[in-house]
C-alpha positions in Angstrom: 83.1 74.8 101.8 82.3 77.2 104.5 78.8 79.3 104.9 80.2 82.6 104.1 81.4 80.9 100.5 78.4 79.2 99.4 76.2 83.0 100.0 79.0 84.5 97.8 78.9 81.8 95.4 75.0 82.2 95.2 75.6 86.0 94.8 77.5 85.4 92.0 75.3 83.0 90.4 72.6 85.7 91.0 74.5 88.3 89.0 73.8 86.1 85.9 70.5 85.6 86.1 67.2 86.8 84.8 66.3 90.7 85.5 63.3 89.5 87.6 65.5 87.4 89.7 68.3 89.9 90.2 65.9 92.6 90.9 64.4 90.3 93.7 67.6 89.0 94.9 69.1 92.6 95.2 66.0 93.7 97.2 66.2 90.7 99.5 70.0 91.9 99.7 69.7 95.2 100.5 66.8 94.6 103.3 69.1 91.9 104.7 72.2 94.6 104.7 69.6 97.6 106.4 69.0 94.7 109.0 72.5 94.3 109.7 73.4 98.1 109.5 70.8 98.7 112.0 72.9 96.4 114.5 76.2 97.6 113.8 76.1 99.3 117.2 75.2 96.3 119.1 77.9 94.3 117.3 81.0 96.9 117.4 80.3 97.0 121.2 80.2 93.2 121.8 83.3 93.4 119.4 85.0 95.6 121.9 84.0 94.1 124.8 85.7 90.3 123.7 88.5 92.1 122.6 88.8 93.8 125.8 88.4 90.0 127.4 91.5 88.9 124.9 88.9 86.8 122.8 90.0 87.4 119.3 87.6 85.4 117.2 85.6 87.8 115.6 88.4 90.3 114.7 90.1 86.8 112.5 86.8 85.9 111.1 86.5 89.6 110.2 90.2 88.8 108.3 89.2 85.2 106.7 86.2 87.2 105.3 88.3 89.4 103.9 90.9 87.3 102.6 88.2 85.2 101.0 86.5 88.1 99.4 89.6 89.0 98.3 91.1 86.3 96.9 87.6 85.7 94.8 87.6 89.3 93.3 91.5 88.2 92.1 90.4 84.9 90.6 87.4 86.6 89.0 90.4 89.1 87.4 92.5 86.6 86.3 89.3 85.3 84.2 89.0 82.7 86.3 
């Protein structure tokens, strides 16, 4: 099980928690998404840069990410 599952299975398992807990988790969330926002610059240029190099890797992680995310918010659909 890779890294990126195990955080969404722990967000998931948030979402049925306690209010305290979801209140802190969601704050601890949204600082760790205003951290990352505030380096979205810095990343899209070292993005461009490998891609300019022909290194791909971050553009198919991007695409597993999605696919993963993806293919969770279908089994959650299905009632899985």
């Amino acid at each position: 099980m890779s890294t990126l599952e195990r955080r969404l299975e722990a967000l998931e398992r948030s979402l049925g928690g306690t209010p305290e807990a979801d209140s802190e988790e969601r704050r601890r969330l949204i600082e760790e998404l205003e951290e990352l926002e505030a380096r979205r610059p810095e990343f899209e240029e070292r993005n461009a840069r490998e891609e300019a190099e022909g290194n791909f890797n971050r553009r198919r992680a991007l695409e597993e990410l999605e696919e993963v995310v993806n293919r969770r918010i279908r089994t959650r659909e299905d009632g899985f």
